[in-house]
C-alpha positions as CSV (number, residue, x, y, z in Angstrom):
1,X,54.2,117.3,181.8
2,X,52.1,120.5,180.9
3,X,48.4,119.8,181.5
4,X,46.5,121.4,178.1
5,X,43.1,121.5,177.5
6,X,41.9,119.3,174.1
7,X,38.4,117.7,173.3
8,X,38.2,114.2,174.6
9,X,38.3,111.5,172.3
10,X,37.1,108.5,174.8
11,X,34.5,110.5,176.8
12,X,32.3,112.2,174.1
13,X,28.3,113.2,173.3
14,X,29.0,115.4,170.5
15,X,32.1,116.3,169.8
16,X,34.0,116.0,173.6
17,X,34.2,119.4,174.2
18,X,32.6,119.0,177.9
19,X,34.4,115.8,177.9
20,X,37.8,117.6,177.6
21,X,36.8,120.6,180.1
22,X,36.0,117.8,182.5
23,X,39.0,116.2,182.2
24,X,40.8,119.1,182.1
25,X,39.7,120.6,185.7
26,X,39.0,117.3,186.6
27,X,35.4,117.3,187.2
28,X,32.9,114.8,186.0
29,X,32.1,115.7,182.6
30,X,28.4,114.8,183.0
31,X,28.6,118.3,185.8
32,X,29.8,120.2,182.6
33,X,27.4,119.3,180.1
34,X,24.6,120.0,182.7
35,X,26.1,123.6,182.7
36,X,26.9,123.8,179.3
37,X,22.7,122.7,179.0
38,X,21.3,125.3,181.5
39,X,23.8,127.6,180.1
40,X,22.1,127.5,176.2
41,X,18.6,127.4,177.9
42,X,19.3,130.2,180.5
43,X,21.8,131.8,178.4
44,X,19.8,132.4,174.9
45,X,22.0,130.1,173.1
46,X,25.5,132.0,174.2
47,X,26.7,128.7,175.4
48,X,25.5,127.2,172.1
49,X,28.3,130.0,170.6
50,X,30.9,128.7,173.0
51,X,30.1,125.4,172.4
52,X,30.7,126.1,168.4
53,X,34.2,128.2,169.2
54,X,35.8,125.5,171.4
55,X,34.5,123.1,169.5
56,X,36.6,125.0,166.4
57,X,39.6,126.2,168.3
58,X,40.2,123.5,171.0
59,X,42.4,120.4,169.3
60,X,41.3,116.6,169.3
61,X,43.1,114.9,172.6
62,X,45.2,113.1,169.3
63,X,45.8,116.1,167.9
64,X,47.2,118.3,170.6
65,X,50.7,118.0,169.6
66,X,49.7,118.9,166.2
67,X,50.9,122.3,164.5
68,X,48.0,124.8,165.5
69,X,47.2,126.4,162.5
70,X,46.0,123.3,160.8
71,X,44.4,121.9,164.1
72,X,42.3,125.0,163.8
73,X,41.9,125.2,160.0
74,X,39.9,121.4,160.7
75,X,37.8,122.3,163.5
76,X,36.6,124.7,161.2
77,X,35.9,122.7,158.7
78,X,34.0,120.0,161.0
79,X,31.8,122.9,162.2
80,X,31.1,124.2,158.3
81,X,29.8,120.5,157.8
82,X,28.0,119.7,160.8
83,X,26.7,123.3,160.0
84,X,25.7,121.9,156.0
85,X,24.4,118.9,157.5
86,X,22.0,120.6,159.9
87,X,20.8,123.3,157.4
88,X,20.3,120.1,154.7
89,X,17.9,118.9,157.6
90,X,16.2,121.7,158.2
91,X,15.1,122.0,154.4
92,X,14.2,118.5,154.1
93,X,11.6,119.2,157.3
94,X,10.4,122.6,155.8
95,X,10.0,121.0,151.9
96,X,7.9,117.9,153.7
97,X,5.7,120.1,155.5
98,X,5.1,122.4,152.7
99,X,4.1,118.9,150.8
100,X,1.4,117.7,152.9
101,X,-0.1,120.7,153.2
102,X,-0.4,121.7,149.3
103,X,-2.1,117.5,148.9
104,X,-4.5,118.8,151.5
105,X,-6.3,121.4,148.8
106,X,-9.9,120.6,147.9
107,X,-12.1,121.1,144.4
């Protein structure tokens, strides 16, 4: 059987992408996330891009035999969400810090 590299399902932080590489060259996964992290620190985030493309265009270990077009068309749908989800954050933080400082105002 063809060996084909997909996003683990069982051995997942985020979204198994260094999961799936690990299981795919058969390497612990915990070596490729350590990579993957010295990589976005070292890297200026190009790993963080990486991360976001396989995370788009590599299938779900369930999915593999899937038709590739709609396997694709999800992943980047997960990332527009996750991406929502994040900026929703970030505005929450900014509008609570710009709240405690205008209470701050004296007479």
């Amino acid at each position: 059987m063809k060996k084909r590299l997909t996003r683990s399902t069982s051995d997942k932080m985020i979204e198994g992408v260094c999961g799936g590489l690990g299981e795919y060259f058969d390497i612990d996964p915990t070596i490729v996330r350590l990579i993957f992290a010295a990589g976005l620190v070292f890297g200026f985030g190009s790993f963080g891009v990486l991360y976001l493309l396989m995370w788009a265009v590599v299938p779900k270990a369930d999915t593999a035999e899937s038709e590739p077009k709609s396997v694709f068309e999800s992943g980047v749908q997960q990332v527009a969400e996750a991406s929502r989800e994040v900026v929703d954050a970030v505005k929450k933080q900014v509008a609570g810090s710009d709240e405690s400082k205008g209470t701050d105002s004296t007479g």
